[in-house]
N, C-alpha and C positions, 0 to 999 in steps of 0.2 A: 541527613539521609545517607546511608549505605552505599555505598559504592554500586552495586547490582542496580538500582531503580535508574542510575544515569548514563546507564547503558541505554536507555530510550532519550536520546537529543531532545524529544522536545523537555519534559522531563528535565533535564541537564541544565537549561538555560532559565529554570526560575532562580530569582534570586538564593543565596543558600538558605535566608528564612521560610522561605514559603515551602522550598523542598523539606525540610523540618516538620512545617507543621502538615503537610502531607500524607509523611511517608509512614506515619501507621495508621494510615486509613490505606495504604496500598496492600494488595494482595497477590504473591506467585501464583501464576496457575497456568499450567500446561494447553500447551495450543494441539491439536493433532487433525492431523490433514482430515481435508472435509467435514471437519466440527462448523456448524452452523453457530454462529457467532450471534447474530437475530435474524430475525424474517419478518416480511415483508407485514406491517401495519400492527406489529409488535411494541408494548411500549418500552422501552428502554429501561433496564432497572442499573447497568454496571457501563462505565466506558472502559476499554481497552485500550495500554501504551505497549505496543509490543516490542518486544528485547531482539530477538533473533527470530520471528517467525514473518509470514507477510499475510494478512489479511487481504481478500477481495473485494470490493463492494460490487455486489452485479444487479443489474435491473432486469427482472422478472417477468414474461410476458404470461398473460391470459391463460393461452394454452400450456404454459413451464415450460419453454424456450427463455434460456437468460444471456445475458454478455457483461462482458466486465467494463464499468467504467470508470473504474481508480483501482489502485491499491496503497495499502497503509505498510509499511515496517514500521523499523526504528524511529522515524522521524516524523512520525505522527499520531494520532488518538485517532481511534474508529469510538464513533459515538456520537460525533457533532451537531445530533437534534438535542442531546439534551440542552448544550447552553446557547444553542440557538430557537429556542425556545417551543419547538416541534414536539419533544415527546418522543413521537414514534416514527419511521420512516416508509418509505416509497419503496426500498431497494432490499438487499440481503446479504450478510456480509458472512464469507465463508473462508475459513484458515485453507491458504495453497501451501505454505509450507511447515510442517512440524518447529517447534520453538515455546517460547514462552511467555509473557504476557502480564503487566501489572495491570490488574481489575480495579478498578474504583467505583463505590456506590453513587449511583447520578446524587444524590442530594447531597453526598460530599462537594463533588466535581461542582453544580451548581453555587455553593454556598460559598467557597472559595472563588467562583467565577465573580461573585457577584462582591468581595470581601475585596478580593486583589487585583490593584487594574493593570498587572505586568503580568497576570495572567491572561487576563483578561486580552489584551494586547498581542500575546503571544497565542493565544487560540484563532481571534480572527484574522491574521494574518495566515495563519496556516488552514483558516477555511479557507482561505481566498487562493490560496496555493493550489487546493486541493479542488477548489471548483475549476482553476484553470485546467488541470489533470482530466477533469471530467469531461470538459467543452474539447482538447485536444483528441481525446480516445474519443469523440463521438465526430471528429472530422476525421480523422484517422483510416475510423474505420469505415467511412463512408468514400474515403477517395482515394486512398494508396493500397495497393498492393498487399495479398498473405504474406509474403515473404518480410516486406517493411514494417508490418502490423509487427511480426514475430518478433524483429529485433530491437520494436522500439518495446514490445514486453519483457523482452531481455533484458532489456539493458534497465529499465525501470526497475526492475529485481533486483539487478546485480545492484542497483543505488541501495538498495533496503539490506543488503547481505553481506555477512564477513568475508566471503570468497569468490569464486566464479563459478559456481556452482547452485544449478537452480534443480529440483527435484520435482519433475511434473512429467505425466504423460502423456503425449500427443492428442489422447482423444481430452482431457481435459481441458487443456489451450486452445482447443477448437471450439469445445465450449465456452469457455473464458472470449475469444475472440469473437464468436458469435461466425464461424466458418463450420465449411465439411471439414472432416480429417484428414481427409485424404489432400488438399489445400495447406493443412498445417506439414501433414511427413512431406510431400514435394520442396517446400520452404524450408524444411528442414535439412533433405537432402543436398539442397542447393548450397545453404551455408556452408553446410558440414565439409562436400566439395571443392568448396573454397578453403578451406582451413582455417574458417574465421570459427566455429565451434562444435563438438564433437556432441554425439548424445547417442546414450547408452542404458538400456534397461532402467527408462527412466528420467537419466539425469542427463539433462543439459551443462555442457562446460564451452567455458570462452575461452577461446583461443587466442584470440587474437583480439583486443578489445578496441585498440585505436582503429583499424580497418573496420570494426563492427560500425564503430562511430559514422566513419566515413560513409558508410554504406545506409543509414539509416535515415528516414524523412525529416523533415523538419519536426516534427512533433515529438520526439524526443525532447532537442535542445529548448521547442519553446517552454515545455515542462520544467523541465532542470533549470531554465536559464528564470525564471518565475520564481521557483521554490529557493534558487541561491539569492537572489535579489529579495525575496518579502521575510527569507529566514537565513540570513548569512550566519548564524552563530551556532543553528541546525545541522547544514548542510554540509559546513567546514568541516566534521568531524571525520 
């Protein structure tokens, strides 16, 4: 395998045969902010390993009210009904940041799931990571604070990203949050104030990352401290 596909950790950690016989069923392709990835009762035709971009999965309400409850970078595959044997999903998963993306045909993804059990191994572990993510943002967002929600979205990003820089717009994260706006700029100001991170036409930057920590719910660390413990050889990178 190429150097560029192991820019995706999970990706990285199959054995080097299995990345082999993979990697010409993988495909570049370009992610760009608010590309709809799938939607809601959609069947699955491709999973996604993203390189530098970060996926959302949001859950969709009746009337289109949505909020986010995960998100995918580097260290993970947006896709998990195919080889969890679903098909198609519940939820809608939408690019938050520009990047780029190895696509794989589900009936690759499955036939290898089903060929190699160190893949096999290394996906349920990272469902299981990735359900705790989900169960964390939905107590999250049900008991702490805008302000706490923000940093622990921050910081979940910066885990997915080569810098400290996250490029999203306040009314977007409001969305994403499932808040007003005007609850997201307040939180914002507040940080900003502090000197823990600046945002500008845009972009979000951390200033100050160990204070950010400090200042952050528990739902951060239970997240992270899950995802290093069921993928240490993901998460070290």
């Amino acid at each position: 395998m190429s150097a560029q596909p192991l820019k995706n950790r999970l990706l990285a950690c199959l054995p080097e045969e299995e990345q082999e016989r993979l990697s010409p069923h993988l495909e570049l392709v370009p992610m760009k902010l608010g590309q709809v990835v799938y939607e809601t009762g959609v069947i699955l035709e491709y999973a996604y390993f993203p390189i530098d971009c970060i996926v959302s999965l949001l859950y969709v309400m009746a009337d289109g009210d949505s909020s986010e409850i995960a998100m995918v970078g580097n260290e993970g595959v947006v896709g998990i009904s195919l080889f969890m044997g679903g098909e198609a999903t519940t939820g809608r998963a939408v690019i938050q940041n520009d990047g780029h993306a190895f696509r794989l045909k589900g009936s690759e993804l499955k036939r290898e799931f089903k060929r190699s059990e160190a893949l096999q191994h290394l996906l349920l572990r990272y469902t299981q990571a990735l359900l705790t993510q989900m169960t964390q943002t939905a107590a999250c967002n049900k008991h702490h604070s805008v302000p706490q929600q923000l940093i622990r979205w921050l910081l979940l990003g910066l885990d997915r990203l080569p810098d400290n820089k996250l490029m999203m717009t306040q009314g977007l994260i409001a969305n994403m949050l499932g808040v007003r706006r005007e609850g997201v700029t307040d939180a914002a100001g507040t940080l900003q104030s502090a000197g823990l991170i600046e945002y500008s036409h845009g972009t979000f930057t951390v200033l100050d990352r160990p204070r950010l920590e400090q200042a952050a719910c528990e739902c951060y660390a239970v997240v992270k401290r899950e995802f290093d413990r069921l993928l240490p050889n993901v998460t070290a990178s």
